[in-house]
NUGUTI-68900 format. One record per residue (C-alpha): x, y, z. Coordinates in steps of 0.2 Angstrom, whole numbers, padded with zeros to 4 digits, always signed. Each point is the difference from the previous one (the first is absolute). Last residue first. Example, Ala and Ser with C-alpha at 12.3 -4.5 7.8 and 13.67 -1.06 7.14 Angstrom:
2
+0068-0005+0036-0006-0017+0003
This chain:
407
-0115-0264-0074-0005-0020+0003-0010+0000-0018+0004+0011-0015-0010+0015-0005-0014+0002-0012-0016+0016+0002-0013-0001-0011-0014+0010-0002-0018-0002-0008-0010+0007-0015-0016-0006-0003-0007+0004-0018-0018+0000+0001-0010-0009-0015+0000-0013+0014-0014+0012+0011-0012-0002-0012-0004-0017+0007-0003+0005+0016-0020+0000-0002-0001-0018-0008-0017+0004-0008+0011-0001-0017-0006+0009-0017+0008+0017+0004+0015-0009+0004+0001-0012-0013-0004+0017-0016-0017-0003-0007-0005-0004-0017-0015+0000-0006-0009-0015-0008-0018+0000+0010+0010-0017+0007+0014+0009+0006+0017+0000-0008+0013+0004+0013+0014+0010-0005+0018-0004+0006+0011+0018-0002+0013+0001-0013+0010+0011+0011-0010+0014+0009-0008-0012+0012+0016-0008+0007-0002-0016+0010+0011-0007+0015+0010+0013+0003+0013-0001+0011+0018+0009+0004+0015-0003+0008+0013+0016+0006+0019-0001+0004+0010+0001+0015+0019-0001+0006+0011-0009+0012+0014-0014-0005+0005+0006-0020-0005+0017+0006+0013+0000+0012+0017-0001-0012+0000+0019-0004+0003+0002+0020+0013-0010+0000+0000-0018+0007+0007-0008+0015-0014-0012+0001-0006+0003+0017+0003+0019+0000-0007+0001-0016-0016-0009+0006-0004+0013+0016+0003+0012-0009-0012-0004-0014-0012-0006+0010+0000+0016+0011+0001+0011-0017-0015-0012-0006-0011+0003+0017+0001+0020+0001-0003-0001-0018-0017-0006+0007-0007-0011-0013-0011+0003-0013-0021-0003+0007-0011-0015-0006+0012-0013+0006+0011-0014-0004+0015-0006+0009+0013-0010-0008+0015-0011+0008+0014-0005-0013+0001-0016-0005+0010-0015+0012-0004-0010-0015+0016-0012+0000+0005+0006-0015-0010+0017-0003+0009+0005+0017+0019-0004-0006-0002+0007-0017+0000+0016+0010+0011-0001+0012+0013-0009-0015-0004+0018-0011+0001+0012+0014+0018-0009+0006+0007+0003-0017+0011-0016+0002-0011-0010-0010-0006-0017+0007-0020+0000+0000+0006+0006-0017+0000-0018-0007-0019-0004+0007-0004+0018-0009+0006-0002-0014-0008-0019-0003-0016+0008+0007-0001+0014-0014+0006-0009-0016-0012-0015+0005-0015+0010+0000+0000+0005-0018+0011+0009-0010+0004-0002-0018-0013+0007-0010+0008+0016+0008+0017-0002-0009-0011+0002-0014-0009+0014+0002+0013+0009+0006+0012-0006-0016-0016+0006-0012+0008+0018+0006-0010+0018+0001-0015-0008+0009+0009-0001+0019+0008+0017-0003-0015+0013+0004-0009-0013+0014+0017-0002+0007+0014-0010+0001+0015+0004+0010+0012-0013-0004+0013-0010+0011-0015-0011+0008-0012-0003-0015+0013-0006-0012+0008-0011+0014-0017-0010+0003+0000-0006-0018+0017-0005+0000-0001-0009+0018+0005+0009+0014+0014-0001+0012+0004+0018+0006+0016+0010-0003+0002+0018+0006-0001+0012-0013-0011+0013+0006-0015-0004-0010+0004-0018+0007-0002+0006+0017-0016+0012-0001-0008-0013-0013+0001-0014+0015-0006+0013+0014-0016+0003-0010-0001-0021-0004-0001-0002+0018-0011+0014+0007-0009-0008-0013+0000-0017+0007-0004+0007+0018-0015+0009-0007-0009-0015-0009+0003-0010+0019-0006+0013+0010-0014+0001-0011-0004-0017+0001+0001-0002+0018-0014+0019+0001-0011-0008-0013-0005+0010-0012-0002-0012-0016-0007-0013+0013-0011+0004+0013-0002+0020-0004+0001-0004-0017-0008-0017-0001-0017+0011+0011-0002+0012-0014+0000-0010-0014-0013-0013+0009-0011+0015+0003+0000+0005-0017-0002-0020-0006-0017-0002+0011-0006+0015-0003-0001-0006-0018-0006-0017+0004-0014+0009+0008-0006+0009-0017+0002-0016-0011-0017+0000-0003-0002+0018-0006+0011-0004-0015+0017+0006+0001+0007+0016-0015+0014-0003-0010+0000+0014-0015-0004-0001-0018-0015+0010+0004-0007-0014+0009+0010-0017+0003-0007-0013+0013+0011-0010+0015-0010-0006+0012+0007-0020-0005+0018+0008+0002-0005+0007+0020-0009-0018+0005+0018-0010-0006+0010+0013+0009-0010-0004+0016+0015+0008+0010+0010-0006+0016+0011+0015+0006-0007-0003+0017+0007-0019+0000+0018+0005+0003+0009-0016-0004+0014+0006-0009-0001-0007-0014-0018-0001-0004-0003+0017+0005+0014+0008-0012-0009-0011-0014-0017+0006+0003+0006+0018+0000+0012-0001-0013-0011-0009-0011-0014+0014+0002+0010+0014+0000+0009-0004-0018-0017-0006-0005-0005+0016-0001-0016+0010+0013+0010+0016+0004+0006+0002-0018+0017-0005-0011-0002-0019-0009-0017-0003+0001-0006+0020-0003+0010+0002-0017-0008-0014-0007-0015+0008+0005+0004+0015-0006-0004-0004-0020+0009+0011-0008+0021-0004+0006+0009+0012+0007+0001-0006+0018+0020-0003-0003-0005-0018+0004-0011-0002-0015+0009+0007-0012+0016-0008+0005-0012-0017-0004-0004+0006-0014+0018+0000-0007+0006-0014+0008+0002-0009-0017+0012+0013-0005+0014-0012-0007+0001-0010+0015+0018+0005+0004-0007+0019-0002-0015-0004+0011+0012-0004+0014+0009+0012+0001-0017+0012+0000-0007-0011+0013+0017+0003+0011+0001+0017+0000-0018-0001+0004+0002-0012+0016+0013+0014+0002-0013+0014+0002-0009-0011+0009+0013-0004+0014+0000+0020+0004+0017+0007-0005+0006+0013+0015+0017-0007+0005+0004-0015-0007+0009-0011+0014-0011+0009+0013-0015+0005-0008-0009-0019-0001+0009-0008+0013-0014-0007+0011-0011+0002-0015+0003-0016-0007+0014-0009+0010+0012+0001-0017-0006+0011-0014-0017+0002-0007-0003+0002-0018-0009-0015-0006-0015+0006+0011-0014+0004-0014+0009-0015-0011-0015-0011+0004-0013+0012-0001+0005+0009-0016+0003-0019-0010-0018-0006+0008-0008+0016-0008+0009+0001-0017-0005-0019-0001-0019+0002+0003+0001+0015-0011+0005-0009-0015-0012-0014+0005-0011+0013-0003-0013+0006+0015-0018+0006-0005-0009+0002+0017-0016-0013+0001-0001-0006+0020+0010-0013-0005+0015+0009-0009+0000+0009+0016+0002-0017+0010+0012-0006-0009+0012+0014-0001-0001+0000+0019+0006-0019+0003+0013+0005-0012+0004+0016+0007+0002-0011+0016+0013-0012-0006+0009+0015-0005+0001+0005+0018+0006-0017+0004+0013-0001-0009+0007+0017+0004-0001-0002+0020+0009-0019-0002+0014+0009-0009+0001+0015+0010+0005-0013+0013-0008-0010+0017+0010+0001+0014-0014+0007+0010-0001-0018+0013+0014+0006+0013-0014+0015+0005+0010+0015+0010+0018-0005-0009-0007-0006-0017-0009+0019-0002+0019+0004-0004-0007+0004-0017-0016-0005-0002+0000-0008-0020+0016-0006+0002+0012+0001-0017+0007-0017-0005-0014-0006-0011+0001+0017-0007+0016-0002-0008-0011-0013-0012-0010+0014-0007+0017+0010-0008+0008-0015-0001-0015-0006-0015-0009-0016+0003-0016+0009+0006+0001+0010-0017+0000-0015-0009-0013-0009+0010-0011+0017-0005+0004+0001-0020-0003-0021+0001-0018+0006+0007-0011-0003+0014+0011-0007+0014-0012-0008+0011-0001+0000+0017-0005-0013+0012-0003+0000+0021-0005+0020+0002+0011+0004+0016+0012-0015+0001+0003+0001-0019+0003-0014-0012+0007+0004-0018-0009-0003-0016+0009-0001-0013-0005+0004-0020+0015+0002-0007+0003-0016-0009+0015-0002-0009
């Protein structure tokens, strides 16, 4: 059979499938799962176009190492086909652990696993059934491999993990400020020291892509609809594993149920392959199909809230710089109990805050380093004449505050 395919993406137009290891990989239920996984969440609600998948994200990201493989080889760095392979595998299985609605639900049905750490669950799986042929590829992902580079396109302020989700995310919603000149950025790209550094060239590209992060969260990622709508399915799911941990019976499917009547934690989550497993399981689908048959339940918190996300009357948010008054949430709070008929244990599923935050570019972590034309190396924010671009390795904090509507 021939394994060499090329699919057709929106984004980039062709990609190729470089390897019979790699189709096999992308034809394993483990990758397949992701074509059922939204990239954005509940993003879908703000911008109806961001109904794009992990699968789409993953495909494309590996596209780019290729484009990027191509042009260091080019510009005289040593890279075996070995390598070449290790690098495209680590890329496209980087996001191979997210659970349904990506991060949306990412500490709610297993409480306190990042995504990556499963992604590595998984890898580890998966290099068992293909008798170890993932090995440097693990390597690579872990950040334990030699040459850092490698190490820097998958996991680093400038990867290809960024700038396909960046262009993609754009794309799809329609949201032009996230627009990225990815193809400039790759052709800058130069290796020194075994690490990633840009070329001076590509200096205003570079700016170009911080800013662009910056501006997708607060217009996209952090959108105040979207989170309203990413809130309201976990207060969901949260009032979900509250009944079933109880006893009370819930419609679910198999995979769903595990996660619902069980407790599972950071500390148990790695002690039973059957974890793992049943979390291979769920996608998307498992969510919204429980949630349009609990729209019905007679737990009335349940059907209330099942009730909003289906006909998107979503919780209203305000945003700000300073916490709410407690003054305000115990009115709120009062105010909604009384409407609702609920105990005062039930409010926060109704009133209650939280915090967002934004950083657009971290200088501590794998910084991006400008190679100037006398050959040093000079962090992006020392090397740009834009004046407030130091201000995005700043982490701004802001406040939230969600109640319902008509209280």
């Amino acid at each position: 059979m021939n394994k060499k395919k090329i699919i057709n993406d929106p984004v980039y137009g062709f990609i190729t499938i470089p390897s019979a290891l790699i189709y096999d990989l992308i034809s394993h239920p483990y990758f397949q799962r992701l074509r059922y996984i939204k990239q954005l969440g509940m993003t879908h609600l703000v911008y109806p176009g961001a109904l794009h998948t992990r699968f789409h994200h993953a495909l494309g990201a590996m596209h780019l190492m290729g484009l990027a493989l191509e042009v260091l080889r080019n510009k005289g760095h040593q890279i075996s086909a070995e390598e070449e392979e290790a690098a495209t595998i680590a890329i496209l299985l980087h996001d191979i652990g997210h659970g349904p609605f990506s991060h949306a639900l990412e500490h709610t049905l297993v409480n306190g696993v990042h995504h990556e750490h499963i992604s590595m669950l998984m890898m580890d799986e998966l290099n068992a059934e293909f008798d170890g042929r993932l090995t440097p590829a693990i390597t690579i992902f872990k950040g334990d491999y030699s040459r850092k580079f490698f190490c820097q396109l998958i996991s680093g302020q400038l990867d290809l993990d960024r700038m396909d989700y960046l262009n993609r995310d754009s794309f799809f919603t329609g949201v032009s400020e996230g627009v990225i000149s990815f193809d400039r950025i790759i052709k800058m790209f130069n290796v020194v020291d075994d690490q990633l550094v840009i070329e001076e060239k590509g200096i205003y590209s570079i700016e170009k892509f911080l800013i662009a992060r910056r501006l997708m969260y607060w217009q996209v990622y952090l959108h105040k609809t979207v989170i309203a709508g990413e809130q309201l399915l976990v207060k969901i799911l949260e009032r979900a594993k509250e009944l079933a941990s109880s006893g009370e019976p819930l419609f679910a499917t198999p995979a769903l149920q595990h996660f619902l009547v069980r407790d599972i934690n950071e500390q148990n989550f790695f002690e039973s392959k059957n974890h793992l497993h049943q979390f291979s399981k769920l996608d998307d689908q498992d969510i919204y199909a429980a949630i349009k048959v609990w729209e019905q339940h007679e737990d009335p918190i349940l059907s209330k809230l099942c009730q909003m996300l289906n006909t998107r009357r979503l919780y209203k948010v305000e945003i700000s710089n300073v916490a709410p008054s407690t003054d305000r949430i115990s009115r709120l709070s009062e105010q909604t109990a009384m409407a609702l008929n609920l105990e005062e244990d039930d409010v926060s599923y109704f009133v209650f805050t939280d915090t967002i935050r934004n950083r657009a570019y971290n200088a501590g972590n794998s910084n991006i380093n400008i190679l100037m034309k006398n050959h040093d190396l000079v962090d992006i924010t020392k090397a740009s004449d834009l004046s407030n671009l130091e201000s995005l390795d700043k982490t701004v904090k802001k406040h939230i505050l969600c109640y319902i509507r008509d209280i």
